[in-house]
C-alpha positions as CSV (number, residue, x, y, z in Angstrom):
1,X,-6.5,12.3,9.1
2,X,-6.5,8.9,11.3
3,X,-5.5,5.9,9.5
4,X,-6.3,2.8,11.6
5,X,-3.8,-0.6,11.6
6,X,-3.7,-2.7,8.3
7,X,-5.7,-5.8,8.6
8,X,-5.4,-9.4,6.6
9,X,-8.1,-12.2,6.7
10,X,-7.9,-15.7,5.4
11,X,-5.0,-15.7,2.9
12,X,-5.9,-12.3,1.5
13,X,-4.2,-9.2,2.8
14,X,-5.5,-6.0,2.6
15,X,-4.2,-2.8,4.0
16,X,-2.8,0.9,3.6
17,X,-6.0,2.7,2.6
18,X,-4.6,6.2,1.4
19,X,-5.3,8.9,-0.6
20,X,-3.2,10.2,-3.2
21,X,-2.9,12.5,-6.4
22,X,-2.8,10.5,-10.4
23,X,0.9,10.2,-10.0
24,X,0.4,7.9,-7.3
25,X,1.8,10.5,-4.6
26,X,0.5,10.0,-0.9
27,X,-1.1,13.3,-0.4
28,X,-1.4,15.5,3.5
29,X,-4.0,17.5,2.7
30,X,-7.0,17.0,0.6
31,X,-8.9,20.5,-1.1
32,X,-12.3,21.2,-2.4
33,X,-12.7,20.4,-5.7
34,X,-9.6,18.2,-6.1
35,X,-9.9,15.2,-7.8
36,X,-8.1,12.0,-5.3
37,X,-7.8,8.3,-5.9
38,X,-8.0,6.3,-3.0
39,X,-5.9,3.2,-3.3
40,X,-4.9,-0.2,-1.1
41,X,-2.6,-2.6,-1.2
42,X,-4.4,-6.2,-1.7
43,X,-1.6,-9.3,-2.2
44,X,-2.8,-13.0,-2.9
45,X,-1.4,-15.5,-0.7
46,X,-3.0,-18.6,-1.8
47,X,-1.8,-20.7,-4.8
48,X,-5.2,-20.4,-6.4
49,X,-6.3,-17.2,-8.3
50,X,-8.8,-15.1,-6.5
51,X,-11.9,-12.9,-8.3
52,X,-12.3,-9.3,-6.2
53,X,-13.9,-6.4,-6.0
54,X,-12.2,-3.5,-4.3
55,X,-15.4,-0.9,-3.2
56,X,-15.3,2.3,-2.0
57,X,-17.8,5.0,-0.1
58,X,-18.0,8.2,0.8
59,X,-21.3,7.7,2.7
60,X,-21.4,4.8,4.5
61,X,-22.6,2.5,0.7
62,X,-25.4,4.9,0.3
63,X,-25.1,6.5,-2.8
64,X,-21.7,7.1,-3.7
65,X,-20.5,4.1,-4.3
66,X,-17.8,3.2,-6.2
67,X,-15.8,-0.3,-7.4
68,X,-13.4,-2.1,-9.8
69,X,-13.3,-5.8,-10.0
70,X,-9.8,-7.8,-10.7
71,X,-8.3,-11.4,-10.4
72,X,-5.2,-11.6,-8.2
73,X,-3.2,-14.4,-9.5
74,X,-0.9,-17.1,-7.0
75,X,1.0,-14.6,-4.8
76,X,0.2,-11.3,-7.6
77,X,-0.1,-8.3,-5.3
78,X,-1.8,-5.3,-6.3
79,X,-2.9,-1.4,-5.5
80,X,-6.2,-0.6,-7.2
81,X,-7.6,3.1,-7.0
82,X,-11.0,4.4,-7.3
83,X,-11.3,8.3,-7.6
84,X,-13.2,11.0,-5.8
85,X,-13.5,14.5,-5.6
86,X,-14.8,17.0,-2.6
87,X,-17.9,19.4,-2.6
88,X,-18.2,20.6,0.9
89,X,-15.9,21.5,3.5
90,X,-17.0,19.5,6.3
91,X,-15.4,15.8,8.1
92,X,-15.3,12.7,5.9
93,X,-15.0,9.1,6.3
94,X,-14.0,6.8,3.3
95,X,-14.3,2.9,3.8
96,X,-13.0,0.6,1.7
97,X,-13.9,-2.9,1.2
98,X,-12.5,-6.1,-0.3
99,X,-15.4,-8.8,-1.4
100,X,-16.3,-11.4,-3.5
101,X,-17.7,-10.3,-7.1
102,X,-20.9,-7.5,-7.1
103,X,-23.2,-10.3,-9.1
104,X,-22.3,-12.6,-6.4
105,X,-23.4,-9.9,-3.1
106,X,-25.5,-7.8,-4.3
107,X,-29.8,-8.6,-4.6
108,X,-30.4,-9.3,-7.7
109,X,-34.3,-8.1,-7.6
110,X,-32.8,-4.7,-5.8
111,X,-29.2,-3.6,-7.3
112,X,-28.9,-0.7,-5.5
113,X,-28.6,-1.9,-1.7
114,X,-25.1,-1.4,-1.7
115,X,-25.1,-3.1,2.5
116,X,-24.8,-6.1,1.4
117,X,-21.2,-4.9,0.6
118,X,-20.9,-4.4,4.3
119,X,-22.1,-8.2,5.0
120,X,-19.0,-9.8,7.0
121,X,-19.5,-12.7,5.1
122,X,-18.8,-11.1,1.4
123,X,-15.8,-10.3,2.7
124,X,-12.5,-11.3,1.6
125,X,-10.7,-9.1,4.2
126,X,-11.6,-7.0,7.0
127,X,-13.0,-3.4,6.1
128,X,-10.6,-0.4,5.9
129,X,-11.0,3.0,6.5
130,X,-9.9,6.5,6.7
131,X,-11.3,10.0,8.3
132,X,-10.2,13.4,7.2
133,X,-11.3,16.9,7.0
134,X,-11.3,19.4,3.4
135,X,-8.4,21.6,3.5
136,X,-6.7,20.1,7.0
137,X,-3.6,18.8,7.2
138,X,-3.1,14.7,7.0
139,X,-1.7,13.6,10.4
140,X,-0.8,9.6,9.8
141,X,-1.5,8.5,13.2
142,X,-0.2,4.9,12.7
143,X,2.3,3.9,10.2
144,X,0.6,2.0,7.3
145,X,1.8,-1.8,6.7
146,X,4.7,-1.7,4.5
147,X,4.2,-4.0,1.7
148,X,7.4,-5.1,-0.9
149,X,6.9,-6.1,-4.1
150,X,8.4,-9.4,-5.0
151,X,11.2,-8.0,-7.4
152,X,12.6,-6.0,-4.6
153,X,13.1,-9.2,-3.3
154,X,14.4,-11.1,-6.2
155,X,16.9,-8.2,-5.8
156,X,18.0,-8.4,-2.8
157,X,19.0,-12.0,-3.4
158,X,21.1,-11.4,-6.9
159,X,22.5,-8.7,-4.8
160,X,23.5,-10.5,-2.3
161,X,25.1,-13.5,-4.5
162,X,26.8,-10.8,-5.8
163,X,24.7,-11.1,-9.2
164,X,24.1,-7.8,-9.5
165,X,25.9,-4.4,-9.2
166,X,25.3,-2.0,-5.9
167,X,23.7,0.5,-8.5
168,X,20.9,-2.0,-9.4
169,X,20.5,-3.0,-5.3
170,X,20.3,1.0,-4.7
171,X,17.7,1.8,-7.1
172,X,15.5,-0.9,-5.3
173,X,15.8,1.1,-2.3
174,X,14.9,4.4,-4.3
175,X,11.4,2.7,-5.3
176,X,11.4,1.8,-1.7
177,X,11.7,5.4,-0.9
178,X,9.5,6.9,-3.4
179,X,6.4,4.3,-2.4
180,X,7.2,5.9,1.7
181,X,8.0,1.7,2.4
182,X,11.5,3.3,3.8
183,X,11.1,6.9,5.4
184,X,13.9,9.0,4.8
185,X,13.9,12.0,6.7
186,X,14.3,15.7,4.6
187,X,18.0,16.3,4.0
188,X,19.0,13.1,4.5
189,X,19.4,11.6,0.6
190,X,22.3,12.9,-1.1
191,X,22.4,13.8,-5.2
192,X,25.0,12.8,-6.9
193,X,26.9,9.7,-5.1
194,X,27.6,7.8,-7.9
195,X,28.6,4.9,-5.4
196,X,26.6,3.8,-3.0
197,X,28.6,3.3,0.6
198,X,26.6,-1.0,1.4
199,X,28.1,-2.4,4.1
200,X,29.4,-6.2,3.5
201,X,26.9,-7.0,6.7
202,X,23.9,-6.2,4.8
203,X,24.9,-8.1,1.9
204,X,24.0,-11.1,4.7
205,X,20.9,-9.4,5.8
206,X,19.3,-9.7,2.0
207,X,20.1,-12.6,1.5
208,X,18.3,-13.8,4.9
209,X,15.4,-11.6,4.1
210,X,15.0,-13.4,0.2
211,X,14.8,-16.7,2.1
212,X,12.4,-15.7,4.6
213,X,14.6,-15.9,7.3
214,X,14.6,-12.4,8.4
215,X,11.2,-10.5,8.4
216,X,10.4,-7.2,6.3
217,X,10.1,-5.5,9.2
218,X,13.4,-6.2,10.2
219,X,15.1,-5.7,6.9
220,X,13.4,-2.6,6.1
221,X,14.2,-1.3,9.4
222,X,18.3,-1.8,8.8
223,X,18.1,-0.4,5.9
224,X,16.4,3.1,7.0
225,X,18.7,2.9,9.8
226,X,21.6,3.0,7.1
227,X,19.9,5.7,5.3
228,X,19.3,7.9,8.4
229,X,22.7,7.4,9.8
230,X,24.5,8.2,5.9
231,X,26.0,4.7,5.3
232,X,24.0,4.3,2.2
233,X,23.0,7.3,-0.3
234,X,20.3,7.6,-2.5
């Protein structure tokens, strides 16, 4: 499965098009029959509230054709999921698409020409979208844009005015874990450590990150760096 780069247009980000299972798990492989919900992160960066539809196809906005419609309030990020299921083992491709409202794209006097969804100018961010084969294995070619929800970064700044406890801090980083925002490789997390081991150092570093002053990239990265090399356990 090739998963091209995330993309953001206009004050509207949308990326990491993935399939997973109704736990929310990323899945690496996808079987006949199986039912899988395709979800992507979309997150709001104006200070006005914004009406979307998130639309997904399994053949090019043929026939199957599938969407949800939302309002992302000032700054609200969200990961909507529409689900599918497999008939035939053959290559797929699934686009996703982020527009303005159906009744506002689509022909009124013909309903089901599902292109207009495809129209550059219905968009609200660039198209996504993802290629796989039944019963292969899922190969993430490119890592998908790592997107943190705002209380992980309320956290990070109690934590590091020492508001709240190491614990709390830690189980931040578990969600981060869990969601595959931080990679951890097999082995590495260790059951059981009641204390996490946080350097003083990166107390700073969260505190930076909260205000904007270091990027997510380079936060996250620290962190899984910690992780890796068994500084901090999860």
């Amino acid at each position: 499965m090739n998963f091209p780069g995330s993309f953001a247009a206009g004050d509207v980000e949308f990326s990491n098009l993935r399939p997973v299972d109704f736990l929310g798990t990323r899945l690496y492989s996808i079987q006949l029959g199986q039912q899988v919900q395709f979800t992507a992160d979309i997150q709001n960066n104006q200070n006005i509230e914004q009406d979307f539809a998130y639309v997904v196809t399994t053949d090019n906005l043929q026939k199957q054709v599938k969407w949800i419609t939302g309002r992302l309030a000032p700054g609200q990020t969200m990961s909507p999921a529409i689900s599918f299921s497999f008939d035939t083992e053959k290559a797929y491709q699934v686009d996703a698409y982020l527009t303005l409202l159906p009744q506002n794209v689509l022909d009124k006097n013909d309903p089901s020409d599902y292109s207009h969804f495809a129209k550059p100018e219905n968009h609200l961010a660039s198209q996504l979208n993802v290629s796989f084969t039944i019963g292969g294995s899922i190969s993430y070619a490119q890592p998908p844009q790592r997107m943190i929800p705002d209380w992980v970064r309320n956290n990070a700044q109690w934590w590091s005015l020492t508001q709240i406890s190491d614990q709390d801090f830690a189980k931040g980083l578990e969600y981060l874990i869990k969601e595959d925002i931080i990679i951890v490789p097999e082995g590495t997390a260790s059951e059981g450590q009641a204390e996490p081991q946080i350097p003083s150092w990166l107390r700073k570093n969260a505190g930076w990150w909260s205000q904007g002053l270091l990027s997510d990239d380079e936060f996250l990265n620290s962190i899984q760096w910690m992780i890796n090399n068994g500084f901090i356990k999860i």
